[in-house]
N, C-alpha and C positions, 0 to 999 in steps of 0.2 A: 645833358648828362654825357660825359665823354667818357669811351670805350678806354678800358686800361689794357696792357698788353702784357702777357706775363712770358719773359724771356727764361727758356729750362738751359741749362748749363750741361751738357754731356758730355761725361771723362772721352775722351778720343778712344781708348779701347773697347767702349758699346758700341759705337759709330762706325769703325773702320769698316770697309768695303774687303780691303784684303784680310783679315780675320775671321768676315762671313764665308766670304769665300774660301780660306782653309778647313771652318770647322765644318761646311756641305761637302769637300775633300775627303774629309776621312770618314765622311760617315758613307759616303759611296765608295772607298777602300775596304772600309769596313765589313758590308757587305758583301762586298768582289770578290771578298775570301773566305768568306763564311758557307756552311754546306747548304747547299738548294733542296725546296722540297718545294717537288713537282710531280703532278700525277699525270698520269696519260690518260687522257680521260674517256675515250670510250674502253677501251681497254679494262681500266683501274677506277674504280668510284671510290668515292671517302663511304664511308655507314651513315645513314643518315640517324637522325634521334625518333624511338620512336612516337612522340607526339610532333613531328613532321607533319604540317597542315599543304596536302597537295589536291590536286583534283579530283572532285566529286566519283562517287560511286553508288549505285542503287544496289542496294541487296535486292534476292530474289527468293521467292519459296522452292521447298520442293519441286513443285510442277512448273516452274521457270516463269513464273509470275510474281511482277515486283510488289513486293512488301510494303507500298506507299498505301495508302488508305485515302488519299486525298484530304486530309484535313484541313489541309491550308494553316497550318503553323508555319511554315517553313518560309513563303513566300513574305507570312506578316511578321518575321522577326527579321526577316534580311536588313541591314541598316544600306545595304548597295542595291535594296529592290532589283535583284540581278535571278530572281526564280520567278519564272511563268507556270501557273499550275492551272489547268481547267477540268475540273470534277465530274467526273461521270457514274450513275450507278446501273448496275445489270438487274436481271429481272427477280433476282433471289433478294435485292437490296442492299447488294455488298458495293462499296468505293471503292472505287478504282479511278488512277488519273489519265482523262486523257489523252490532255497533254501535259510534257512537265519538261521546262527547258532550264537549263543555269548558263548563263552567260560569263565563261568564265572570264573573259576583259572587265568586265564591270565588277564581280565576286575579289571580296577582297580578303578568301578565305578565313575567314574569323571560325567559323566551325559552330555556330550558334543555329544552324539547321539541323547541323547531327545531335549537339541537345537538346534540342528542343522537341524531334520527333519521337512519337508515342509509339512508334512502332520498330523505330531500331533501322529504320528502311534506309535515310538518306545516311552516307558517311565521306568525309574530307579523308580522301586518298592518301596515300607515301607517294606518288608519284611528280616527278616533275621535270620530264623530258617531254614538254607538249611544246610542236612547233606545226604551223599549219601556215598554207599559203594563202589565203582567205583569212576575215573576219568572221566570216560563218562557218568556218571550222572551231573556231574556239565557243560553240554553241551547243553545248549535249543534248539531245535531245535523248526520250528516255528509253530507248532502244541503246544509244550508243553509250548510258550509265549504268544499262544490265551487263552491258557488254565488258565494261572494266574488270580486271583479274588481279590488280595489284594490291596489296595487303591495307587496310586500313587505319587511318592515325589512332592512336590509341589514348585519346584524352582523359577517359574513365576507362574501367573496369567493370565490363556489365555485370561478370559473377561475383563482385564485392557488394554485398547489400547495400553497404552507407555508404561507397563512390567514393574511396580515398585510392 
């Protein structure tokens, strides 16, 4: 069976080398004189949206204890298995966790902890100027998730009954 070879015929004005090269010309004129927008950026932030999925945050109660119950939902919905959680209860029989770590290298913030939990405890942050000089900085442990103060993504509406 012998290969056939199909010869394309192209008008010399698709082809040309100098034509490409004029019409990437004006489009970098183009630009060169168009107005620049530029932010300074520590300075000047853009707003972000708020349903912004940034780094974790543990709510706390009143008396400065976190709101987590230990359930272990959170761990078993993660799809990046990136939450450590080890269950502890006091002598009254109340859960409390541990330990409770989110690895955020491995989190690939989906926000399916913050629905998922029953008690409103874990929340994907606004935040996302986290820079650390280690690996084991980017590992919350739940001391340093009480510790968060930046506002929380707003996915739902908890005081909307039906969640629209």
């Amino acid at each position: 069976m012998a290969i056939g070879v199909k010869v394309i015929e192209r008008p010399i004005a698709h082809s040309s080398y100098v034509r490409a090269t004029l019409s990437g010309m004006a489009v970098t004129l183009k630009h060169l004189f168009s107005e620049k927008v530029t932010v300074q950026y520590p300075e000047e932030k853009w707003s972000l949206s708020p349903r912004w999925r940034g780094t974790h945050r543990m709510l706390t109660t009143e008396d400065g204890k976190a709101k987590c119950v230990a359930c272990g939902l959170c761990p078993t919905v993660c799809p990046a298995n990136c939450i450590k959680l080890v269950p502890g209860e006091d002598e009254d029989g109340n859960r409390y966790p541990l330990v409770f770590e989110i690895d955020e290298f491995r989190c690939i913030f989906c926000g399916y902890c913050q629905e998922v939990c029953p008690e409103e405890a874990i929340h994907v942050g606004r935040h996302y100027e986290n820079s650390e000089y280690s690996r084991e900085g980017f590992v919350y442990d739940l001391e340093r998730l009480m510790a968060q103060t930046h506002p929380v993504c707003e996915m739902w509406d908890p005081t909307d009954p039906r969640g629209e």
